[in-house]
N, C-alpha and C positions, 0 to 999 in steps of 0.2 A: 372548121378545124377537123384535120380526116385523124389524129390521135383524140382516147377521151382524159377530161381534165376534172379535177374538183377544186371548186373554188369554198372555202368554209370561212362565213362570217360571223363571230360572233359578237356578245352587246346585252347591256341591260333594257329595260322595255322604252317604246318608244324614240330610241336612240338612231333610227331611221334604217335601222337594218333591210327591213323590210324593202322599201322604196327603191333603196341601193341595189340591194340584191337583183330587184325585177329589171331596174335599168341595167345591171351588167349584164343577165341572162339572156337579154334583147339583143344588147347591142354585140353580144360573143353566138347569138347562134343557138344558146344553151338551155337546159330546164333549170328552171326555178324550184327549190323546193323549200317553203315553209315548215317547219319542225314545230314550230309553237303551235301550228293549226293543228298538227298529231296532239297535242296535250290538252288544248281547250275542248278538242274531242273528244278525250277521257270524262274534260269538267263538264263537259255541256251535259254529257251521256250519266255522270253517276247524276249530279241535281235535276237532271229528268227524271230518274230514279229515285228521289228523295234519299241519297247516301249525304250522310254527313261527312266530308273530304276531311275534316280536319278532324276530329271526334273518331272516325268511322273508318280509320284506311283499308282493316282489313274487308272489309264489303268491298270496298273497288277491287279490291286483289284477285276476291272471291269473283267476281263478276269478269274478269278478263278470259277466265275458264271458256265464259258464251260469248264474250265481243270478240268481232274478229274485225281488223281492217288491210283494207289494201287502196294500190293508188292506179291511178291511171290516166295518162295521157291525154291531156282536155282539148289538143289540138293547137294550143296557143300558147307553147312552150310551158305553160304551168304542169301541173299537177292535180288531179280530183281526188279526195278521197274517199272511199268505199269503207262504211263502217255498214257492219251487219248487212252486208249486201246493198246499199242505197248511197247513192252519191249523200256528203253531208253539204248543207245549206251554209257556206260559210259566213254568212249573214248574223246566222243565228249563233256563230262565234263570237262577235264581235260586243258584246255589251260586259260590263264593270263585274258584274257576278262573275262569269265565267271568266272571265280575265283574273282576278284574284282568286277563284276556284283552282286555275290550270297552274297555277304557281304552288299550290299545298301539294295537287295531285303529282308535281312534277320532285316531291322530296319523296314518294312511296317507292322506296328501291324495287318492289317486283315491275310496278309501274315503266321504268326507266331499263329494267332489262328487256320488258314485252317488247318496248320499242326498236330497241336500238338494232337489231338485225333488221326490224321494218324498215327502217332508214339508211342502212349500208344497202338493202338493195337495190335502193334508187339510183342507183350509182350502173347498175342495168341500160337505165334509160338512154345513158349517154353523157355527154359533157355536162355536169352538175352543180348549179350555185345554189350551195345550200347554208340557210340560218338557222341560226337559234341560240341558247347561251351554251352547250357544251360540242361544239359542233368540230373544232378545231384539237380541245382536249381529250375529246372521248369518241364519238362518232368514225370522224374523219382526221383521226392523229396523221396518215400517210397524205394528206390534200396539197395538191398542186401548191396552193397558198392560203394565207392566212390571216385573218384580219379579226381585230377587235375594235369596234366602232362602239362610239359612247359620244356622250354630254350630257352637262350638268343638269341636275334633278330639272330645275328650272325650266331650261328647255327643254326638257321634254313633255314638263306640262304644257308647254304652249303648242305640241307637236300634236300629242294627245286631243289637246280638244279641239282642233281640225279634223281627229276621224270621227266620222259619224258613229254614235252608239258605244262610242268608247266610255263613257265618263257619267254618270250618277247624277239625273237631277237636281239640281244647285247645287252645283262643285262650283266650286274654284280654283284660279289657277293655285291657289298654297294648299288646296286642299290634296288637290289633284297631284303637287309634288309631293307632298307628305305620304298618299299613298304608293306613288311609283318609290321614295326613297325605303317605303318597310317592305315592299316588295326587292328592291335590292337586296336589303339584309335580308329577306328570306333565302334568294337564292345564292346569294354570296356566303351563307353559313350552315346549307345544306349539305348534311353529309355526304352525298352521295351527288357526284358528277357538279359540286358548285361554279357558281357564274365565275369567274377569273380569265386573265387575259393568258393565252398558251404564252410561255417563254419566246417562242417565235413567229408570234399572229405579227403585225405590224397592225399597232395601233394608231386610230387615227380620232381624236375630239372635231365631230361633225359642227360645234357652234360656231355659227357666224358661216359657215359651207352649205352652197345648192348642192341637193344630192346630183346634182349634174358633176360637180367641182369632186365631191368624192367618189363617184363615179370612174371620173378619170383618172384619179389617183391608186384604186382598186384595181383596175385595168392595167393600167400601168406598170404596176409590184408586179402582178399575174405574169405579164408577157415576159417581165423579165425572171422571173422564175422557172416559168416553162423555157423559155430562152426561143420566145418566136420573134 
């Protein structure tokens, strides 16, 4: 594509945002950019620190003073990102703490200002599919296209506990949606940039859909929007 695009998906956790995203940004040419991985990099980095996120916000506030991040180009249409100068391990994202961590860190309004110029620069890179839950209302209000991708609590715990290191030694599947559903209402009644669908995302309920199937349906909105 010789014009650049942004494609903005957003979605509650587990709702396969992720997935989708990577297969559009493939099959379009484009970068992929993870926005939740900026957040659980705040949670990962204050509970290294022993800040209490929920008790404690003004410490992380305080602490954004000396972290710094930036991103860079991993050669595989992704995105790395460089916190305090060091690629971050996104391995060490991916477990139950820091997942419920990056959700409290993500209501600390200085938190959500730090970023958000971080994340419009990405848009630097080039043609950009980027997620996360305010991605369409706040981020990238001007983006090519829009999407709000979801499903029920349910499936998402079944989605959940196919990623490795998502999920808390003996969970369950009700356990497991009980958690993604108070995580909803956290970020659904967050003052500051909540989870909701933009008035013109085109919403799509992923149950019972191969992310291949909304894949093509994402693709598809896109092209006709850009009008290729």
């Amino acid at each position: 594509m010789s014009n650049l695009y942004q494609i903005a998906i957003d979605g509650p956790a587990a709702a396969g945002k992720s997935t989708v995203a990577k297969l559009t940004a493939k099959r379009l040419g484009a970068f992929y950019v993870n926005t939740g991985e900026m957040y659980r990099t705040i949670a990962w980095a204050s509970l290294k620190e022993g800040i209490d996120v929920v008790n404690a916000p003004e410490k992380v506030e305080a602490a954004l003073k000396r972290w710094t991040m930036t991103f860079q180009n991993d050669g595989k249409g992704e995105i790395d990102i460089i916190f305090n100068g060091h690629p971050v391990v996104k391995a060490e994202l991916r477990t139950a703490e820091v997942a419920m961590a990056s959700s409290n860190v993500a209501k600390i309004p200085a938190v959500r200002t730090w970023m958000l110029q971080k994340q419009r620069d990405c848009r630097l890179l080039g043609t950009i599919i980027m997620e996360g839950r305010d991605i369409c209302t706040v981020v990238l209000p001007d983006a090519t296209a829009k999407f709000f991708i979801t499903a029920t609590p349910e499936e998402r715990a079944r989605r959940r506990f196919a990623q490795s290191g998502e999920i808390a030694p003996g969970a369950t599947i009700q356990s497991v949606a009980a958690e993604i559903a108070e995580r909803d209402r956290q970020d659904e009644n967050r003052p500051i940039a909540p989870l909701k669908p933009s008035p013109d995302a085109t919403v799509i309920f992923t149950d019972g859909m191969t992310p291949e199937q909304v894949t093509d349906k994402v693709i598809a909105v896109f092209k006709e929007k850009a009008q290729l």
